[in-house]
N, C-alpha and C positions, 0 to 999 in steps of 0.2 A: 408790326407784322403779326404777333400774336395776340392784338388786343381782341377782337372776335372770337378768337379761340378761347381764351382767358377770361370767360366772365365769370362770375359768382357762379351762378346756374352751373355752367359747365362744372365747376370745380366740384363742386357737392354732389351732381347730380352724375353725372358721368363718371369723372373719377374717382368717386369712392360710391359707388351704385349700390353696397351694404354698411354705409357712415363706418367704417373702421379706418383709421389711418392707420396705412401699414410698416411705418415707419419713426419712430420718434424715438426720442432721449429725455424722458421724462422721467425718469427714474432719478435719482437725485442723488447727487455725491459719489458716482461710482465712474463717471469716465470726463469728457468736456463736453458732457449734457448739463441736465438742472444742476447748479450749484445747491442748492439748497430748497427744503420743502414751499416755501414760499413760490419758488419759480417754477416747480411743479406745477402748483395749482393756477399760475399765471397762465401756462402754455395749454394746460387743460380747460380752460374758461374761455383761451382764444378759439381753440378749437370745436368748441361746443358752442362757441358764437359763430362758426362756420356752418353749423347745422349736421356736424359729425356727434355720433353718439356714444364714437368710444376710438381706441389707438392698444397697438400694441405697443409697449414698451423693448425698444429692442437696442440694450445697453451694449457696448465692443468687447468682444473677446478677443484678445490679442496680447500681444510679448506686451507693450505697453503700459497695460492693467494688469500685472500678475493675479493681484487681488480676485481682479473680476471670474471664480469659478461660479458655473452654475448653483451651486448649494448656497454662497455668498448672496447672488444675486436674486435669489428667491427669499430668503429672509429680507431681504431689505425691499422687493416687491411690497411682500407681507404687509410692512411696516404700510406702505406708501395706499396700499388698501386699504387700512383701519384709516390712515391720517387724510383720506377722502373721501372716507365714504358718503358724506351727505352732497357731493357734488352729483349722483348718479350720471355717472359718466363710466362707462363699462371700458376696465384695461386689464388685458392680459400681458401675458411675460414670454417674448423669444427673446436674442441676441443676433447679433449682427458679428459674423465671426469675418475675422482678415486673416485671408490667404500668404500666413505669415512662417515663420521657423517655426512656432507654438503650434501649429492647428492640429499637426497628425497626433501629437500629444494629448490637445483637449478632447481632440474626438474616442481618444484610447481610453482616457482617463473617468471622462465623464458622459453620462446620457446627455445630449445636447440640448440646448433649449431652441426649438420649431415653433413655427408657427402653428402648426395645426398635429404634430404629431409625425409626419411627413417632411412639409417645406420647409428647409435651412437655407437661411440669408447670410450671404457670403459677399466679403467685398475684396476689391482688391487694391492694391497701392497707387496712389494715385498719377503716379511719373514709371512704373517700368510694370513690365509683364513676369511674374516670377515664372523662371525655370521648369519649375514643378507644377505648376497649375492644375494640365491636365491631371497629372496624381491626385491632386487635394480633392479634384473635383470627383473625379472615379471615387476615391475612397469615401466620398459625399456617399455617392450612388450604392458601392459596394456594401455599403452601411442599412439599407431600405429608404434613403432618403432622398429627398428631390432639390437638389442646391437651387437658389435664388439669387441670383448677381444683383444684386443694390445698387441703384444709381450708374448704371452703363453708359449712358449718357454725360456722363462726368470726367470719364478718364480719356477725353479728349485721342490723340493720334492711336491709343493703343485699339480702340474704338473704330476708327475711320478704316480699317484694315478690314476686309470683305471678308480676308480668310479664316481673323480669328472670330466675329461672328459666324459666318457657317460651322468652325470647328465648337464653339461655343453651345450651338445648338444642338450640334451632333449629339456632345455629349449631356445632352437632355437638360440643357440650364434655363429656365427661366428669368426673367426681367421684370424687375420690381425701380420705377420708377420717381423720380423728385418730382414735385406738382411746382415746384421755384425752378426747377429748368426750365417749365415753357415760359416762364415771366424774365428769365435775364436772369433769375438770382446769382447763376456760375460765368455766365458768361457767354456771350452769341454763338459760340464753337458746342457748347454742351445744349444753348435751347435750338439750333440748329438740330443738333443728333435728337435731343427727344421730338423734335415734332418728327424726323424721320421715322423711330423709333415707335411714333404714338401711331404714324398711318401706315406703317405696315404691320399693324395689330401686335406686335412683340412684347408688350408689355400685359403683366398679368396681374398687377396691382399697384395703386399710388402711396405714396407716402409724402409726409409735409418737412422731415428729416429735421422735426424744429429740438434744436438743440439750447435754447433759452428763451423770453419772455420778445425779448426785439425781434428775433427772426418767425416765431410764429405768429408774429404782428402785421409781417408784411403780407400773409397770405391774405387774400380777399374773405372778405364776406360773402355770406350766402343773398341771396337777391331777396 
């Protein structure tokens, strides 16, 4: 169903139209991304045999990782910058925060890590809708920032719900997309929603969300 959709070309060419993935765990040792520098440079070689020229590193902020505060997470950037630099493969540093019991905390506590200085990438659980959403997300907004929902496509039934899409939009969220949704990688329910997702233009950036050296393997090559 999505192989014409799905070629090489497409992937490079379309979905990442300025070569940055907007989405990966290549930071290493900090959440159930790169285990170690090795698989760094693994998933960065995949990607740059993809014909991308660089990724944000966008490691989890959540109850899960206490560890992971923004100050931590930038020294260990750091690190992962000297310990590649001859790859010339250009990576910046956001996070990917979960709309969790921690988030109004992290955002009190610490300047957040964006993408661009503006857009924060936020996800959410992946079996129920939290309570407070809308709060977390306002307090997104309330803050100058522009939230970015990760992977929408992924959280199956909460997803399929007309209402919390329009309400979603209302409150000024964008869609930041898996490029392994439209190939099956989650599952027909989820590359169902992203091609819906992809033709009514709702998404505003892709991501490869490669979390180790076998999963960024599976994305296609560039043609």
């Amino acid at each position: 169903m999505f192989g014409n959709l799905f070629t090489p070309r497409y992937a490079t060419s379309s979905l990442f139209p300025d070569g940055m993935d907007m989405h990966t765990h290549i930071l290493w040792g900090v959440d159930d991304g790169a285990a170690c520098l090795e698989e760094s440079l693994g998933i960065i070689r995949r990607l740059k045999a993809m014909g991308l020229k660089g990724a944000y590193c966008t490691p989890h902020i959540m109850a899960r990782y206490p560890d992971n505060t923004p100050d931590f997470l930038r020294r260990r950037f750091d690190q992962l910058l000297a310990d590649t630099r001859e790859e010339q493969f250009q990576l910046r540093l956001a996070a990917e925060y979960m709309l969790d019991n921690q988030f109004h905390e992290q955002l009190r506590r610490y300047t957040p890590l964006t993408y661009d200085g503006i857009h924060l990438l936020v996800e959410l659980p992946q079996y129920y809708l939290p309570g407070a959403w809308k709060d977390m997300i306002s307090s997104v907004r309330d803050m100058g920032y522009v939230p970015v929902l990760a992977h929408p496509e992924r959280y199956g039934r909460l997803l399929q719900q007309e209402d919390f899409l329009q309400l979603a939009r209302q409150e000024g969220v964008k869609y930041q997309g898996n490029v392994g949704s439209l190939k099956g990688f989650y599952g027909k329910s989820a590359a169902a929603l992203a091609q819906t997702f992809h033709t009514r233009q709702l998404y505003e950036w892709w991501g490869t969300d490669s979390h180790n050296i076998a999963m960024a393997k599976r994305m296609p090559l560039k043609n």
